[in-house]
C-alpha positions as YAML, in Angstrom:
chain: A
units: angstrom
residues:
- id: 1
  name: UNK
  ca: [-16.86, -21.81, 33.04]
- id: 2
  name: UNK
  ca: [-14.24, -19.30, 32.03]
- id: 3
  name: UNK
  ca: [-15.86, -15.86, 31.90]
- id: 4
  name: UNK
  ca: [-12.67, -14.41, 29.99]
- id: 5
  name: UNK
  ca: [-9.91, -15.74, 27.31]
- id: 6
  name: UNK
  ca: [-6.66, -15.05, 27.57]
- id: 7
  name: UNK
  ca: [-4.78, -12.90, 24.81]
- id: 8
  name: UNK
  ca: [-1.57, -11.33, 24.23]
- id: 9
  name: UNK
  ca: [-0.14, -9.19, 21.73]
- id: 10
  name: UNK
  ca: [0.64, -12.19, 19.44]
- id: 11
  name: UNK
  ca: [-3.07, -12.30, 19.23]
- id: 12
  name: UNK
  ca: [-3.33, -8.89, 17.27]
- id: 13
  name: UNK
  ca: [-0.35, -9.89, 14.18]
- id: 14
  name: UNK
  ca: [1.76, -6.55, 13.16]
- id: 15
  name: UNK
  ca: [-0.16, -4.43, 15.88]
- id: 16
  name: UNK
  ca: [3.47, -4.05, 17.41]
- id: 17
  name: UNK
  ca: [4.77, -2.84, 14.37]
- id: 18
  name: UNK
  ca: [1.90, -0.58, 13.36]
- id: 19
  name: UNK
  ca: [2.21, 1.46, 16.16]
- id: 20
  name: UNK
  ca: [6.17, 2.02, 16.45]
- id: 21
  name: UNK
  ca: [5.73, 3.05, 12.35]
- id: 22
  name: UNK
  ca: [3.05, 5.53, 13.90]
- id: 23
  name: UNK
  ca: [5.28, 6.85, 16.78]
- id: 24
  name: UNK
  ca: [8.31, 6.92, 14.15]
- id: 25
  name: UNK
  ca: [5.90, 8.93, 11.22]
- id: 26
  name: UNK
  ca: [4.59, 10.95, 13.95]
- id: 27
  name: UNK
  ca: [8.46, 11.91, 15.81]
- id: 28
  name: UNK
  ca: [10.58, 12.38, 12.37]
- id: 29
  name: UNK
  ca: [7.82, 14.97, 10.89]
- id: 30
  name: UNK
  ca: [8.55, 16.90, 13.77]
- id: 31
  name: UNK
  ca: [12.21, 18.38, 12.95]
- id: 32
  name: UNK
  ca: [11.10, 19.48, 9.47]
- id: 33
  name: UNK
  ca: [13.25, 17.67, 7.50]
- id: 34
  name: UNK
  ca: [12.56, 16.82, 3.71]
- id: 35
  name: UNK
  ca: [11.52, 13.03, 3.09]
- id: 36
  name: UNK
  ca: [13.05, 10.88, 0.14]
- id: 37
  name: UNK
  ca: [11.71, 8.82, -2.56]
- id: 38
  name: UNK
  ca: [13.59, 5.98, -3.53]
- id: 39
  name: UNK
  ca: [16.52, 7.99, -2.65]
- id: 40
  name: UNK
  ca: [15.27, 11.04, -4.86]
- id: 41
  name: UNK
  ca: [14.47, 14.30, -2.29]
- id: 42
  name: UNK
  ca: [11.22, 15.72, -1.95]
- id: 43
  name: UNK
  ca: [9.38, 17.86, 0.61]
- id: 44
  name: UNK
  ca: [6.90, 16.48, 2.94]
- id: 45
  name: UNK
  ca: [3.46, 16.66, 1.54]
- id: 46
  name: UNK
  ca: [1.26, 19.72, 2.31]
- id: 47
  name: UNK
  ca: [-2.10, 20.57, 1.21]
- id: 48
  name: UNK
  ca: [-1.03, 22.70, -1.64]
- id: 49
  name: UNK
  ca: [0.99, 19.63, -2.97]
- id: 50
  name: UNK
  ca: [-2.58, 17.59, -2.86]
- id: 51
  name: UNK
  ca: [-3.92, 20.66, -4.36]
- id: 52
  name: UNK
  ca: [-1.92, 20.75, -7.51]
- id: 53
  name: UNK
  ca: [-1.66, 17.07, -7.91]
- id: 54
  name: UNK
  ca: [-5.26, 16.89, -7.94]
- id: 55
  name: UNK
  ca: [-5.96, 19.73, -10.78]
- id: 56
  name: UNK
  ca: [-2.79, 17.63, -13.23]
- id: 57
  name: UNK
  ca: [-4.90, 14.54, -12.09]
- id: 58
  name: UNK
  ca: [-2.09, 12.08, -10.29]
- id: 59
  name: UNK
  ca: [-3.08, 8.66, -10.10]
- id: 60
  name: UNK
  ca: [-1.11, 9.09, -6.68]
- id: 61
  name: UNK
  ca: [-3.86, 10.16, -4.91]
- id: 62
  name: UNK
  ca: [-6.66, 8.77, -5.65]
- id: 63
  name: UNK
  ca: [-6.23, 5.39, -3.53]
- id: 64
  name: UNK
  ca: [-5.28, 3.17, -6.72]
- id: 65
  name: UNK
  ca: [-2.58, 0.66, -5.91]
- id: 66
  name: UNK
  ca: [0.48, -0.55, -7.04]
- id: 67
  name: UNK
  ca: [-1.11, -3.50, -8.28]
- id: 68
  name: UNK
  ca: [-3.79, -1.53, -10.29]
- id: 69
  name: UNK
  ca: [-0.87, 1.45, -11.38]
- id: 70
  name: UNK
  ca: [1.97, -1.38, -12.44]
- id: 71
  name: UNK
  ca: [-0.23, -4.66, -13.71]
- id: 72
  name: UNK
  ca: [2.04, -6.68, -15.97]
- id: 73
  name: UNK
  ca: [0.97, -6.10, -19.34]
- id: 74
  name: UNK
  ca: [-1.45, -3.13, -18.74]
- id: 75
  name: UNK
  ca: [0.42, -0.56, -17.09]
- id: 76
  name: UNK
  ca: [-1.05, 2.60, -16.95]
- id: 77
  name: UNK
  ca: [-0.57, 4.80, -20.30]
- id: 78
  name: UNK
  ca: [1.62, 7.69, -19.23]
- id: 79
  name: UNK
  ca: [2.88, 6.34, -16.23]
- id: 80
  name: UNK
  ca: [6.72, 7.45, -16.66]
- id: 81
  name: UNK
  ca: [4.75, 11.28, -17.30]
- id: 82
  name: UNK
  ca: [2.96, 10.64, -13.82]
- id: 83
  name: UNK
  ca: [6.25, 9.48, -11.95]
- id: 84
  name: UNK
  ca: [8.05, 12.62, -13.07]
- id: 85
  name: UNK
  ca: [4.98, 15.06, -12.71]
- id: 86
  name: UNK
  ca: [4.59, 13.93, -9.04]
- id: 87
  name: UNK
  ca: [8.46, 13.99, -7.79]
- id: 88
  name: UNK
  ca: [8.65, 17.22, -9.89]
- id: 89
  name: UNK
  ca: [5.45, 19.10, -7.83]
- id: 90
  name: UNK
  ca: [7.04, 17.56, -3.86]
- id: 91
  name: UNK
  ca: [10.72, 18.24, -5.03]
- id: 92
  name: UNK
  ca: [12.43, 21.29, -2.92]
- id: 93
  name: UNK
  ca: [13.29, 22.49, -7.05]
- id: 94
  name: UNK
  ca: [9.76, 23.14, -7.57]
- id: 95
  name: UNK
  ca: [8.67, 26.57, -9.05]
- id: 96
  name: UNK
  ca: [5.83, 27.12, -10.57]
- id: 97
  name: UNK
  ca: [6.18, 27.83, -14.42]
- id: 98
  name: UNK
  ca: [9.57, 26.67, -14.70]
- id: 99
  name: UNK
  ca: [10.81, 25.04, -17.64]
- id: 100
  name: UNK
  ca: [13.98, 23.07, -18.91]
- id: 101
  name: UNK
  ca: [15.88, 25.12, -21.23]
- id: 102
  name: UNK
  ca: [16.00, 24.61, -24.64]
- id: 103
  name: UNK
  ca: [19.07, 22.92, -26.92]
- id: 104
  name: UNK
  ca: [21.54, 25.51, -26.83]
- id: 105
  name: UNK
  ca: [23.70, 25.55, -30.47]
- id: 106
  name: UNK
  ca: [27.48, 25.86, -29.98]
- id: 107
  name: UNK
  ca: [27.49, 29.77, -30.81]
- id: 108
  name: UNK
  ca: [24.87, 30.14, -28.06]
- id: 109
  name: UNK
  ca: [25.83, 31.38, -24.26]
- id: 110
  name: UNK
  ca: [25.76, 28.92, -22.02]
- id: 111
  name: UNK
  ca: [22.62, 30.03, -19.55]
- id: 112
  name: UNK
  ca: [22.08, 29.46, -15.57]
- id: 113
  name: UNK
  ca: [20.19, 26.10, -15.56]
- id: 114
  name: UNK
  ca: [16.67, 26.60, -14.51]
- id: 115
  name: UNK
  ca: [14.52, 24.79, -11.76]
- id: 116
  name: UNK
  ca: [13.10, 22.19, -14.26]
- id: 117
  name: UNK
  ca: [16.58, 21.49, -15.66]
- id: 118
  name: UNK
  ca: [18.14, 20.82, -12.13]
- id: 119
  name: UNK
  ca: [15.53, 18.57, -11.42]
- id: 120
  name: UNK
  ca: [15.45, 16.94, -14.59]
- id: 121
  name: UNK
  ca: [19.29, 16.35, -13.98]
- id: 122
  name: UNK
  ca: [18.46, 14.99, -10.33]
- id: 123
  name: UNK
  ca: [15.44, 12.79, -11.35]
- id: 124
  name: UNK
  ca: [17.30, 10.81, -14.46]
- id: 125
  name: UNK
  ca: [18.30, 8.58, -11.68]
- id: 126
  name: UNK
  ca: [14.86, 7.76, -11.42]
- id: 127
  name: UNK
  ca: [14.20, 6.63, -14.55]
- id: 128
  name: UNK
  ca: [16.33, 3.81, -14.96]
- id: 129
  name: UNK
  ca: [14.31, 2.47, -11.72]
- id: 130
  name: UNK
  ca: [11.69, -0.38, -12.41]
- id: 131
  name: UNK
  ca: [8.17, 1.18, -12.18]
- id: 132
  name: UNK
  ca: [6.52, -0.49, -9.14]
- id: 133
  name: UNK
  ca: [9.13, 0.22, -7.31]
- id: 134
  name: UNK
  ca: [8.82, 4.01, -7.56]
- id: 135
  name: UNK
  ca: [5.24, 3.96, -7.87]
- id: 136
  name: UNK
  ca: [5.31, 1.43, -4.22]
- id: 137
  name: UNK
  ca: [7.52, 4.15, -2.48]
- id: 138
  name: UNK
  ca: [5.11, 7.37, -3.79]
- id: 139
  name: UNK
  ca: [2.16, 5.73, -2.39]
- id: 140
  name: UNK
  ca: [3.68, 5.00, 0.78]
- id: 141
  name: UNK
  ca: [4.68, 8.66, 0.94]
- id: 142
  name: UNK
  ca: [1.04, 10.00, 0.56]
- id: 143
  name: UNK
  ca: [-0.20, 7.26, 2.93]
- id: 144
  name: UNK
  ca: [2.07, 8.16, 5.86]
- id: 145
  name: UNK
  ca: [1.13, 11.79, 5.32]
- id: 146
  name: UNK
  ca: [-2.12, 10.89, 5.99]
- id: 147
  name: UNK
  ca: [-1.23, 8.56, 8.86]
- id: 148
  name: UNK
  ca: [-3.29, 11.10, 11.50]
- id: 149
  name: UNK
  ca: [-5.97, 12.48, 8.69]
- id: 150
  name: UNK
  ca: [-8.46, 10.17, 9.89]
- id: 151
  name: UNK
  ca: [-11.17, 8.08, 7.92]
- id: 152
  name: UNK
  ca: [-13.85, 10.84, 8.37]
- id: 153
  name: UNK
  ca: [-17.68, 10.01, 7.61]
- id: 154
  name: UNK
  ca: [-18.30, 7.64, 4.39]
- id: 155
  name: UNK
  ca: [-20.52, 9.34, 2.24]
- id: 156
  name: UNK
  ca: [-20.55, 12.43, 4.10]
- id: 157
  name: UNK
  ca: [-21.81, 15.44, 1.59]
- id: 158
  name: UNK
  ca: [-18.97, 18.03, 1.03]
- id: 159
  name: UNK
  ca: [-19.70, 21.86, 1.44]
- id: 160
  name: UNK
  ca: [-15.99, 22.89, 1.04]
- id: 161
  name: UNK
  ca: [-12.65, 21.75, 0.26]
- id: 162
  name: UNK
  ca: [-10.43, 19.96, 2.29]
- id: 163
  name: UNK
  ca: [-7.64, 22.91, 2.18]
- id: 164
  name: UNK
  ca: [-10.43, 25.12, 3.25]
- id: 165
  name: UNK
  ca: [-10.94, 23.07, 6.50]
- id: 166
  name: UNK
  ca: [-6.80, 22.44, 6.74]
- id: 167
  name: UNK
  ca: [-6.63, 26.72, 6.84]
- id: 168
  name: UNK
  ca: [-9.50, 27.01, 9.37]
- id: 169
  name: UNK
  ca: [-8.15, 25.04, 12.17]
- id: 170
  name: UNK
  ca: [-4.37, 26.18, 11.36]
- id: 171
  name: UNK
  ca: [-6.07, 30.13, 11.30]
- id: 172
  name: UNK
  ca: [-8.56, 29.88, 13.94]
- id: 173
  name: UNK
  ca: [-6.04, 28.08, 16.58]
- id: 174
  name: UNK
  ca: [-2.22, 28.52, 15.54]
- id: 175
  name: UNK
  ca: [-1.99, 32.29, 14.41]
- id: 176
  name: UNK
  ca: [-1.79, 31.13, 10.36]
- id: 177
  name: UNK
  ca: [-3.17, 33.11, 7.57]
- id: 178
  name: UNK
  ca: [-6.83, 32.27, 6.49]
- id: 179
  name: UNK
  ca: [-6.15, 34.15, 3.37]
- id: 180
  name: UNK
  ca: [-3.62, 32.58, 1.83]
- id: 181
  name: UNK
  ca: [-4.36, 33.10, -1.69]
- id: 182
  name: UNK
  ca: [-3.49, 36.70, -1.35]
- id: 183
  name: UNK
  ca: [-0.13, 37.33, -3.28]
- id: 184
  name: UNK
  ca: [0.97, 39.00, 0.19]
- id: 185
  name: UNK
  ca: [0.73, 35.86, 2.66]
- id: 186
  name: UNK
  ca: [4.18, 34.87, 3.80]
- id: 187
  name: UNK
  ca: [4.75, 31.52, 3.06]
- id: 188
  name: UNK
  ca: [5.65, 31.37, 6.73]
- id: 189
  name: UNK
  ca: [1.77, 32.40, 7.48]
- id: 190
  name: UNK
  ca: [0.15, 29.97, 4.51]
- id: 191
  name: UNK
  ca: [-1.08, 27.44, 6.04]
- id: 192
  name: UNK
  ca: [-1.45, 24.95, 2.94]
- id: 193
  name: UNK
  ca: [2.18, 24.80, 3.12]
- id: 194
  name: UNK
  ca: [2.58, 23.32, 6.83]
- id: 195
  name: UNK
  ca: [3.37, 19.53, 6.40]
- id: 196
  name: UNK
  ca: [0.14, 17.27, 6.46]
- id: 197
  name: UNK
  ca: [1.48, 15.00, 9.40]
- id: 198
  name: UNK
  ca: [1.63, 17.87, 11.62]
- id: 199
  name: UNK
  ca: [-1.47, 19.65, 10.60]
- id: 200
  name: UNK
  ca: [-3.19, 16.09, 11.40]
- id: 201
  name: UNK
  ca: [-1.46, 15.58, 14.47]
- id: 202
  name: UNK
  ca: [-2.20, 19.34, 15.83]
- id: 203
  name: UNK
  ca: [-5.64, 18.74, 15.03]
- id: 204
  name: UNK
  ca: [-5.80, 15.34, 16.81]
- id: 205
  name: UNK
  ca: [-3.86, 17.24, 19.64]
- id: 206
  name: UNK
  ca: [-6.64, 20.14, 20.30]
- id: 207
  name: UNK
  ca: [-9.66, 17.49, 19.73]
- id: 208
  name: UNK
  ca: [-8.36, 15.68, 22.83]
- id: 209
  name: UNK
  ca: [-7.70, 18.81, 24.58]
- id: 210
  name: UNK
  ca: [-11.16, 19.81, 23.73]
- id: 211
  name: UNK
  ca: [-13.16, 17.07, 23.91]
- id: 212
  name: UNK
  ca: [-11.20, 13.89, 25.11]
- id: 213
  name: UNK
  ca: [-9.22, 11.22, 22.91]
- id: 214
  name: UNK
  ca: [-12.79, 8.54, 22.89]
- id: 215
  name: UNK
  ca: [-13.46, 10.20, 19.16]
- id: 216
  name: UNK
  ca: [-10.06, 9.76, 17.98]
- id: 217
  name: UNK
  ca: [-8.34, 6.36, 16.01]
- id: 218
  name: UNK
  ca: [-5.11, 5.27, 15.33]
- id: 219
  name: UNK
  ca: [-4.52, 3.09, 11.86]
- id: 220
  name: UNK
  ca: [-3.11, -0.03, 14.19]
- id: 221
  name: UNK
  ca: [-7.00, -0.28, 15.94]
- id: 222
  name: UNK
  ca: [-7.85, -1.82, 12.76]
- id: 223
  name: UNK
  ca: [-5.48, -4.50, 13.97]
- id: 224
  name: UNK
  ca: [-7.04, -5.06, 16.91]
- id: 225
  name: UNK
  ca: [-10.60, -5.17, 15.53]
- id: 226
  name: UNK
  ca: [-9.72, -7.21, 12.65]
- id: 227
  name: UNK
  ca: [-8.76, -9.66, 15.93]
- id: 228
  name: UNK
  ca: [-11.25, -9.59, 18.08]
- id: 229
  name: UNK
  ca: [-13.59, -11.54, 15.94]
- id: 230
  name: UNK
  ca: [-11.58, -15.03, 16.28]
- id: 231
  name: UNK
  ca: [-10.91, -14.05, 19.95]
- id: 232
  name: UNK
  ca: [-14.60, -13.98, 20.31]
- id: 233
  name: UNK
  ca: [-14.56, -17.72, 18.93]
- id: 234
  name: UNK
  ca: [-11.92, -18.99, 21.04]
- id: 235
  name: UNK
  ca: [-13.61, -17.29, 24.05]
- id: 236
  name: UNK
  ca: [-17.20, -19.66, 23.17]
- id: 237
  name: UNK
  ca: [-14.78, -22.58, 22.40]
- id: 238
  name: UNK
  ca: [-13.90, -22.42, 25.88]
- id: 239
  name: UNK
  ca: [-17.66, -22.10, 27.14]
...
């Protein structure tokens, strides 16, 4: 009697992959470069990003899929609004209150363009792109900013907001602001403006320090557990 089945990694399909995307999402957020959206430019998303998208409502972020956003025949109402709301709050053009500048007549001075007419230049692009296709790259944009965030507890009760916990750890443990709504914090020192993949992956960082890496999951162990179920059948196949 065999008292163990042999396995390989061809046993756990796109485990391999998972975790080089992981090591790649992980490495490129590092250097603090901006991120792209089907080509467009946008900033990698923080917690004030999630923020605002949540009060104007995204669909973005609020796990619903391509499928559900971009169904043949019952697209979402409003969906070209959503498409340009979202680039428009992650672009590096982004200023709050900004808007595009009205028809000028031909006896009118020509004006500076303002931040919502550059981007409104830079996202026309865009909009000649089919739907799904934007809508597929935006999703995969939130998900890999969330690559490190964790599944936390299902049905756990909520006594604060998620930015609230994001300026804690970044105040308590990395010399950021805990007061960042003040008109006087330094962007530099707001802490809701540091790049979700590395406030996921410092946190992740000090919990191992702290208290050892048992706690802590990667997205590709879903891979392997999703496996281990027919590997438990071929192991009582062979006893």
């Amino acid at each position: 009697m065999n008292s163990a089945v042999d396995f390989s990694l061809a046993d756990f399909p796109g485990y391999t992959e998972q975790v080089a995307r992981e090591r790649f999402i992980r490495a490129a957020a590092c250097f603090g470069l901006n991120e792209t959206i089907c080509g467009f430019d946008v900033k990698p998303l923080c917690a004030a990003h999630v923020s605002l998208l949540t009060l104007v409502r995204s669909p973005f972020i609020g796990g619903l899929t391509a499928d559900q956003l971009c169904e043949p025949g019952n697209e979402r109402p409003g969906l070209p609004a959503d498409l340009m709301t979202f680039l428009w709050i992650v672009s590096p053009m982004y200023e709050a209150g900004s808007k595009a500048s009205p028809p000028r007549k031909w006896w009118q001075k020509k004006t500076p363009p303002t931040a919502r007419d550059r981007f409104n230049e830079a996202f026309a692009p865009i909009g000649n792109l089919p739907a799904r296709e934007v809508v597929s790259e935006i999703l995969q944009y939130v998900e890999d900013s969330f690559i490190d965030a964790g599944d936390g507890d299902a049905g756990q009760k909520s006594f604060y907001a998620d930015e609230i916990g994001i300026a804690l750890e970044m105040a308590k443990n990395h010399g950021f602001r805990l007061d960042f709504w003040r008109a006087d914090c330094p962007p530099e020192k707001n802490p809701l403006l540091v790049p979700l993949k590395i406030v996921f992956q410092i946190r992740k960082a000090r919990q191992a320090m702290e208290h050892g890496t048992s706690a802590l999951s990667n997205q590709s162990d879903k891979l392997i557990a999703a496996a281990l179920p027919k590997l438990g059948e071929r192991f009582r196949s062979q006893n």
